[in-house]
N, C-alpha and C positions, 0 to 999 in steps of 0.2 A: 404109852398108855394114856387114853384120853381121861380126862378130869371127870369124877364120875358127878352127877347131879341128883342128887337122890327126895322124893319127895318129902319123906318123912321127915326133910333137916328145916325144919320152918317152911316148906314150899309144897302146897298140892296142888298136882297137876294130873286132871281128869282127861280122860281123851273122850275127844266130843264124839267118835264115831267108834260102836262098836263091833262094826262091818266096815271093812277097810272098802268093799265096792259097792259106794251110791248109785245106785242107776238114775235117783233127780238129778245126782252130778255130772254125770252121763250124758243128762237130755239135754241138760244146759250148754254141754260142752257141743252138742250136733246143732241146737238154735245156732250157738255160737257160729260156726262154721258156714253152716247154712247161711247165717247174715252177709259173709264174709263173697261167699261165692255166689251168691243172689246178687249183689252189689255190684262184683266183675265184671256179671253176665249181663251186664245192662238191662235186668226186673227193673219195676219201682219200689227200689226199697232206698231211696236216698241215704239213711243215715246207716246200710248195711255195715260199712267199714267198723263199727263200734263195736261188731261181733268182738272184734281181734281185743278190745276193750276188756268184753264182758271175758274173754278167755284167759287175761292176766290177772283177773278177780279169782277167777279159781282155781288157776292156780296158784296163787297166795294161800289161799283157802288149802288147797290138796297136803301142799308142803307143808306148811305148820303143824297142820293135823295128823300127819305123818309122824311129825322129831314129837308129836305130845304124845304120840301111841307108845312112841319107842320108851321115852321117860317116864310114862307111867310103868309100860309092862317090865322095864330093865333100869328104871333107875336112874339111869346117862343116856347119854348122846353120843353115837361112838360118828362124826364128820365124816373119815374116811369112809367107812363102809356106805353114808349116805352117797360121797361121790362117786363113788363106784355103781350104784345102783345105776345112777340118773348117766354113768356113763354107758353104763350097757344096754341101757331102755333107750339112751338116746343115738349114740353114735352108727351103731349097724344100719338102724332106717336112716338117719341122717345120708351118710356115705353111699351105699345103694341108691338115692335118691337123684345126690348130686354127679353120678356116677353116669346113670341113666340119663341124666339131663344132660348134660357134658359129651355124654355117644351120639344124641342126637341133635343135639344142636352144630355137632360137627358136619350133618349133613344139611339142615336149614337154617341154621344161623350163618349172618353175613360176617367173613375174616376180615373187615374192616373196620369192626367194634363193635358190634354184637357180642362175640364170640369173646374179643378179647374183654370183655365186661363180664360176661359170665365162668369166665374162666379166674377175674380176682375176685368176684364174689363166692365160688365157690370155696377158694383157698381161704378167703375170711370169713366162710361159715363154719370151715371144721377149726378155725383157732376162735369160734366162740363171739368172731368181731364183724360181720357178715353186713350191720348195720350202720356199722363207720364209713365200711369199705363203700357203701351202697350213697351214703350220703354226699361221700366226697365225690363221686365218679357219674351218678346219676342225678343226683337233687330231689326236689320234693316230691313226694308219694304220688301225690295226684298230677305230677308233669307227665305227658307225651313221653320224653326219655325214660322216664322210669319204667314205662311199662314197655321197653322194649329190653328191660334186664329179664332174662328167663331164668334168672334166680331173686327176684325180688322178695319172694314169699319168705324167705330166709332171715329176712330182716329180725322177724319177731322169735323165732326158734333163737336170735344170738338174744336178745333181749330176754329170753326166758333163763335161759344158760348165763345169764348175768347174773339174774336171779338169785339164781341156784348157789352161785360160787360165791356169795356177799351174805348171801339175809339169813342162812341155815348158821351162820359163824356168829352173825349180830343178833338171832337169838340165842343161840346158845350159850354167850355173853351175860345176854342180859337176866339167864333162867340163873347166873352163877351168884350175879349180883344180886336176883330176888332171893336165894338161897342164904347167903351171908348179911342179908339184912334182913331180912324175915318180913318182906316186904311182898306181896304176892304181884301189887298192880307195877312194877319197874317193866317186865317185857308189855303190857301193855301202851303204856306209855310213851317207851321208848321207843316201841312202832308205830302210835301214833305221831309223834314227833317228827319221826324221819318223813312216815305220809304226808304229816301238815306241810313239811318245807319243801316237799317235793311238786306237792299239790301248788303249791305258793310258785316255785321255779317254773312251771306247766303255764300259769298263768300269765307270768311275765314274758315267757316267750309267744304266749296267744295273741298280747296287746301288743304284739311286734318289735319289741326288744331284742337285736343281735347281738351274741356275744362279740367283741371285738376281732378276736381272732380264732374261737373254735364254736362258731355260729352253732353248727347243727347239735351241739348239749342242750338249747332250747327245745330243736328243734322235734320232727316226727318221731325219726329214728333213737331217741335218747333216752337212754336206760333212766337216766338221772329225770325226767317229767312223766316218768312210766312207774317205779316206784310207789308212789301213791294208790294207785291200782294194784298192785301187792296186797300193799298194805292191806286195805279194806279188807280183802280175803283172810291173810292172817287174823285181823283183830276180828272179824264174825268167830275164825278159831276159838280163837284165843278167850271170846266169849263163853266157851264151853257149851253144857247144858242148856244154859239160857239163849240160844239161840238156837237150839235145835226145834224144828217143826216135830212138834209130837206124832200128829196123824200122820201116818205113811202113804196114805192115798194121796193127800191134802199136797203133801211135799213134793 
């Protein structure tokens, strides 16, 4: 039985959305996208790749505001059944995806490492690690190799799935602590924090600092300089009402 969190024990928790389907959040998520595949396509949109950016903002944003809907309307936070969601919304399209990609690329991908690249990327997108795999085997995002991985897009689907499996535990932590200390700002905080070091580690690896021996944690692919981008999404959350755009045209 999970630990229940209940508002009323020193802790209120408002859920900032009382329509679980944004269509601003929607639009943002198509810009997003859009950015991403403008950018491929060789448009002028230089800084397109930032799309994949703006898509980790909300979903920071999506999740948090989900576990504050459940807490407010039920009290707790029941983890399991969140994982369970995120694994039936995610795995069916995931798997059909790389499934498809995998029948085809057996007839135009080259058997002398095309194939066999997209064949460990694929096995390390459904264990959630797609980005490791990607890092150690192709290199950086924007190299020539990389864009002959016909599972490269994957990278950010494991990073999201990283997500998922860390930050829903680390607030629901911190909702226990703000409860037993009657201290409302601990998850915000405490999401800041992780943001600020993460933001901080992002940076270090910008000014070209390698790690000694597992370089790519700096690097593109690394959940750990991606985090901060979470964040932001959560804490707008986590802002509640006060960050909510009043006008709905306006939004």
């Amino acid at each position: 039985m999970p630990t229940p969190i209940r508002p009323a024990d020193a802790l209120q928790v408002t859920a900032p959305i009382v329509n679980a389907r944004r269509l601003d959040i929607q639009g943002l998520r198509a810009v997003a996208v859009l950015m991403v595949v403008a950018f491929h396509a060789g448009l002028p949109t230089p800084g397109g790749f930032v799309g994949m950016q703006v898509f980790f903002v909300i979903s920071g944003f999506v999740i948090t505001s989900m576990l504050m809907r459940e807490l407010a309307a039920e009290g707790h936070i029941r983890l399991g059944r969140f994982y369970v969601r995120r694994f039936k919304r995610l795995t069916p399209a995931l798997a059909l995806m790389l499934s498809a990609t995998m029948l085809i690329g057996f007839f135009v991908l080259s058997p002398l490492g095309t194939q066999q690249d997209a064949s460990r990327t694929a096995i390390g997108a459904m264990l959630l690690a797609a980005n490791l795999v990607i890092a150690k085997i192709t290199g950086d995002y924007f190299q020539l190799e990389a864009g002959s991985n016909a599972l490269l897009n994957t990278w950010s689907l494991s990073v999201e799935e990283q997500f998922y499996l860390i930050f829903p535990t680390l607030l629901f932590l911190a909702w226990l602590v703000a409860r037993r200390t009657a201290n409302r700002a601990v998850p915000i905080v405490l999401v800041a924090l992780v943001g600020l070091a993460s933001f901080g580690l992002m940076m270090l690896g910008a000014s070209g600092y390698v790690p000694p021996r597992e370089g790519w944690l700096l690097g593109f692919y690394s959940p750990v300089t991606r985090v901060w981008e979470f964040a932001v999404g959560a804490l707008l959350a986590l802002a509640g009402e006060r960050a909510v755009i009043s006008s709905r045209p306006l939004a």
